[in-house]
N, C-alpha and C positions, 0 to 999 in steps of 0.2 A: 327450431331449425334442425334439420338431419344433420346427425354425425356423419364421422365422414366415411364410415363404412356403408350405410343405406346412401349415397348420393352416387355409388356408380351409374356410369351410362353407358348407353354405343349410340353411335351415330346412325338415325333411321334413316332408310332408303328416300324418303319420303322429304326429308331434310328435316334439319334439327336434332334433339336428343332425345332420347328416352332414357326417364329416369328409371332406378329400380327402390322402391317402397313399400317397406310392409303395411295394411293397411290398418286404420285403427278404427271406434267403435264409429268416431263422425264422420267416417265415409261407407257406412252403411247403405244409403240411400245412393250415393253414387256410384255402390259397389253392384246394389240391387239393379238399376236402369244398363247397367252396362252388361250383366249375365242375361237380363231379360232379352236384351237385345241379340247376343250371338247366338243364346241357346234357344231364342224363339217359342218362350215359353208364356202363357198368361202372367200376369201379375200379381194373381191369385192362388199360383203353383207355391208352397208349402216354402220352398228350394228359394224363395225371396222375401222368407219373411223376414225380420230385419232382429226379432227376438230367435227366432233359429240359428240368424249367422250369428249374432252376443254371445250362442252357447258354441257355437262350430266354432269358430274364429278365436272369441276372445275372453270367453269363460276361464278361470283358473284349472290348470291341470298340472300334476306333479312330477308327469314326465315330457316338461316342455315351458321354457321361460318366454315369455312374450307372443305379442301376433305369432299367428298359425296362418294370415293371409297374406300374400305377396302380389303385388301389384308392380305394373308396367306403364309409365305414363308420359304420356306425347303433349305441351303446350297443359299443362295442368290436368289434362282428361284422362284417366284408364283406358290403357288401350290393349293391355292382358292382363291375367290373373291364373293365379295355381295357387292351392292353400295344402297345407302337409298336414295329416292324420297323424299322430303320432303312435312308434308299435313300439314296444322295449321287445326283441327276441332274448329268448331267455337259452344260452346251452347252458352243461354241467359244470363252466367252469368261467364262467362271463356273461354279462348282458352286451349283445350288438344293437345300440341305438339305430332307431330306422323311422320312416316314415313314407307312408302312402301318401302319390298325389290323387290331389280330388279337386273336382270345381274348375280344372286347367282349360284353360278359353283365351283367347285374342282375335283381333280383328282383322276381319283380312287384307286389310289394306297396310299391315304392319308383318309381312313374312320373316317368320325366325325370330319374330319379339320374343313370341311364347318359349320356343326353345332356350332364349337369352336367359329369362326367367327361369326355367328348372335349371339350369347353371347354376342361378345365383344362390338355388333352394341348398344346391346337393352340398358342399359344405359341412353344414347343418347336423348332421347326419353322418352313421357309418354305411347305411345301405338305407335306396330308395327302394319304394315298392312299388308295385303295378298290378291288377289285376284286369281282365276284361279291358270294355273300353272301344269307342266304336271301328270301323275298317282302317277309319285314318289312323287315330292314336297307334293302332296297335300296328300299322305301318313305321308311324313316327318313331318309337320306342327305340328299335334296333339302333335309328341315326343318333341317339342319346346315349347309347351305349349298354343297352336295358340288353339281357342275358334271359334266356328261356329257364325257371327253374319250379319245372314240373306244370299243375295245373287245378285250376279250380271247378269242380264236377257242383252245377247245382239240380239240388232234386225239389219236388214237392209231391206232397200226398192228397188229392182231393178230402176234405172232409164230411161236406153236404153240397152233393151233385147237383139236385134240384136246388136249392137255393143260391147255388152257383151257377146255373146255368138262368136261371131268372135276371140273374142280377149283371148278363154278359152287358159288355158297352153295345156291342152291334150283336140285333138277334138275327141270323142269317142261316141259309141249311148247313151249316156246318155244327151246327147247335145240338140237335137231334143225336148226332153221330158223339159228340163229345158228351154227352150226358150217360149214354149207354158206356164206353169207353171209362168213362173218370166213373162210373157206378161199380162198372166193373172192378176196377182197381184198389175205390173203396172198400168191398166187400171181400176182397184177396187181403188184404192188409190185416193185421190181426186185431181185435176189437179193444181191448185194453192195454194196461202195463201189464205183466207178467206178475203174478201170486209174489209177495214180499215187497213190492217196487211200490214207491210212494213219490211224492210230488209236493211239495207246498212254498209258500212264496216263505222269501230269509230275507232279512237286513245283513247287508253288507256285512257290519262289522260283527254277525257270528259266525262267517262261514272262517274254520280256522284255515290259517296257513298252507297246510299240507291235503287242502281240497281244490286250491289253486293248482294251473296246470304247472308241469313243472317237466324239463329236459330231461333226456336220456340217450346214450350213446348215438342212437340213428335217429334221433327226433328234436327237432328244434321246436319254440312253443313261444306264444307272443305271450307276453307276461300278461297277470292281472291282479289286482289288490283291489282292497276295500275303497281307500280313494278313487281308482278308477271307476268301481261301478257307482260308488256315490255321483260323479260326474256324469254320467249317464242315465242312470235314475233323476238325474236335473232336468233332462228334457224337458225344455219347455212346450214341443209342437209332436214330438210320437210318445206314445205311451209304452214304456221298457219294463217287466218283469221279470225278478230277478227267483228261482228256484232252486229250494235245496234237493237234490236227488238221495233219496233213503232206501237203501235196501235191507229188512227184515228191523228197521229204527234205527241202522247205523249211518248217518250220511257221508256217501261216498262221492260224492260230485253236486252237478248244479249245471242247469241250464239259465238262458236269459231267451224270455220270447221279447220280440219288437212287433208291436199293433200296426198294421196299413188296413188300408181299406177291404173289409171282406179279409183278410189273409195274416197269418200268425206270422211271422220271419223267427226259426231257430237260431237266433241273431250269435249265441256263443252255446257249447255245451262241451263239458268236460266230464270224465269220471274216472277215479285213481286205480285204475284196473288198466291190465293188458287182455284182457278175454272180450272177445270180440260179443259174444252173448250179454255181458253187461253193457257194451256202447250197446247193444240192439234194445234191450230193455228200457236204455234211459233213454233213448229215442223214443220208443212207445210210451212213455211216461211223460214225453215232452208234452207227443201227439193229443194225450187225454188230458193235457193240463189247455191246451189248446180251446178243444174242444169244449169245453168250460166257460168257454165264451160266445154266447149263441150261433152271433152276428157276424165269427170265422166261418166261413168255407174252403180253405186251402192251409197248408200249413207248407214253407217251402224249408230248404236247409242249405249249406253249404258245407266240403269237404273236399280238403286237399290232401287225405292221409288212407290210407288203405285201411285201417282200421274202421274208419268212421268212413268211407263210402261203402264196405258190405256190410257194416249194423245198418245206415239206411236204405240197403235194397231189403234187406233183412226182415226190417219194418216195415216193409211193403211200399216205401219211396218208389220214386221211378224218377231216372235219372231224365233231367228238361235239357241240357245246356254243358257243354266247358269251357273254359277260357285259358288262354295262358295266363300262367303266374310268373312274372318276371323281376329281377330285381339289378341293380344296379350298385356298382360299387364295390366295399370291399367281402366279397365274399368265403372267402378261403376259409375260417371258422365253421360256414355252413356246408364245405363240403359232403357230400358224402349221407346227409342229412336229410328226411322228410321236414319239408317245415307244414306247421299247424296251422292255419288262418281260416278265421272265421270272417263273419258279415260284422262283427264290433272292431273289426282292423282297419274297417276304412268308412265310408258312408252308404254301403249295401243296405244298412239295417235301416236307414229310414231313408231313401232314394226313392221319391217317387212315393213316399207313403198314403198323400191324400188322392190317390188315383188307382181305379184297378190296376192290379197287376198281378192277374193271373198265373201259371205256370202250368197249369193243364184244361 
């Protein structure tokens, strides 16, 4: 039986109630036919496997007690869903609990379920998050109360043109023109890490303390620990590695790539420096850890801080895309503040993994 907190409702247009329920592992199956349905996806899309959502949904995590999935339901059926990513923001004198939504869907025969739904979420939480998201959502936001706070620039760097251009879904004249282009931009970019810069994969639990990103007067920073990448190295369905970044044998930071198809995703990268020449190095150290992988052709990144979008022009990125980054809530702690967010903040780093997704 639902306590009596999960059994609120409102009364659908439609008549009747809708309930609000977190979802658990045995509605899996009915969690998958109902995503397949609004998102209009095959059944074989990555995004409905049912051991993907165990690990989204209902996997053990240490900054988040119970389902992560919330569900909307009309006469026993789902009729929406929003699941929260959990981010700890980290300042210098507090952690602001927050969480990104992901997965947010309803039916359209059920107007304002879904927004009922991120009601019920935001509680939860001291601030939601947003990033991207298609013409509607990001119409929808403002009516939620979502606040513009700055934005998310993503880049990527060709890495084998021909091979990427082989391997496009549609070969069409546009092909020819992109090959010349993405060769170009390969061969602008600089060919290694930079003399002293090293790369190698780390377990969790040596990278110490003080390699983790951590706040400063004008920068906010989503927290990260060895649990959390343990969680994430659980991946059942993307492949996640996790790098310690070394300069002259000292390590000074760490990236994590996420594997899609054809394409590396800079899924998190950190390094305990303020010189903008070490974020560019440990970028180009990402790129050739990348590269390491035959069967990459692209490597993309994201960046929402000024530091870390001129290391990756730097490195020879080339910016694809922004989005707004918006968030919701109580913010006044973050005033004044860059925040930090990467593709491990929300479901960027494996969205879409088993299918090209190109960027140049």
């Amino acid at each position: 039986m639902l306590g009596v907190s999960e059994q609120r409702r409102r009364h659908d247009a439609v008549g009747g109630s809708v309930f609000f329920r977190p979802a658990v592992r045995e509605d899996a199956a009915a969690l998958s036919t109902f995503l397949q349905g609004v998102f209009r996806l095959p059944g074989t899309s990555m995004l409905f496997d049912q051991r993907h959502f165990a690990w989204k949904y209902w996997a053990e995590r240490d900054d988040w007690v119970g389902s992560r999935s919330f569900t909307a339901r009309h006469a026993g059926a789902i009729v929406a869903h929003a699941a929260a990513w959990p981010v700890r923001i980290l300042l210098p004198d507090q952690v602001v609990t927050a969480a990104h939504l992901i997965d947010w869907a309803s039916q359209p025969g059920y107007p304002g379920t879904g927004l009922w739904l991120i009601r019920r979420i935001r509680p939860r939480v001291s601030v939601l998050i947003a990033t991207g998201g298609t013409e509607m959502t990001r119409r929808t936001l403002p009516v939620l109360g979502f606040r513009p706070f700055g934005e998310i620039c993503s880049f990527a760097l060709p890495l084998r043109p021909f091979a990427q251009s082989a391997n496009r879904a549609h070969l069409d004249w546009r092909v020819p023109g992109r090959l010349v282009r993405n060769s170009t931009w390969r061969w602008a970019a600089p060919a290694s890490a930079p003399a002293g810069w090293s790369a190698s994969p780390i377990d969790p639990n040596d990278v110490d303390e003080s390699i983790w990103p951590a706040a400063s007067d004008s920068s906010a920073v989503a927290g990260r620990s060895a649990a959390f990448y343990r969680y994430i190295l659980a991946s059942p369905r993307v492949r996640f590695a996790l790098f310690g970044v070394r300069h002259r044998g000292t390590l000074v930071g760490y990236f994590c790539l996420a594997y899609a198809r054809h394409v590396a995703r800079v899924a998190d990268l950190w390094v305990t420096s303020s010189n903008p020449d070490d974020w560019c190095a440990a970028y180009c150290t990402a790129c050739e850890a990348a590269k390491g992988t035959k069967d990459v052709h692209e490597v993309t990144a994201w960046a929402s801080m000024a530091i870390s979008k001129d290391a990756l022009i730097r490195a020879g990125f080339r910016l694809r895309d922004t989005a707004p980054l918006s968030v919701l809530g109580d913010t006044a702690p973050l005033a004044g503040r860059d925040l930090h967010v990467q593709m491990l903040d929300c479901d960027a780093s494996f969205l879409c993994a088993d299918e090209l997704s190109y960027l140049t």
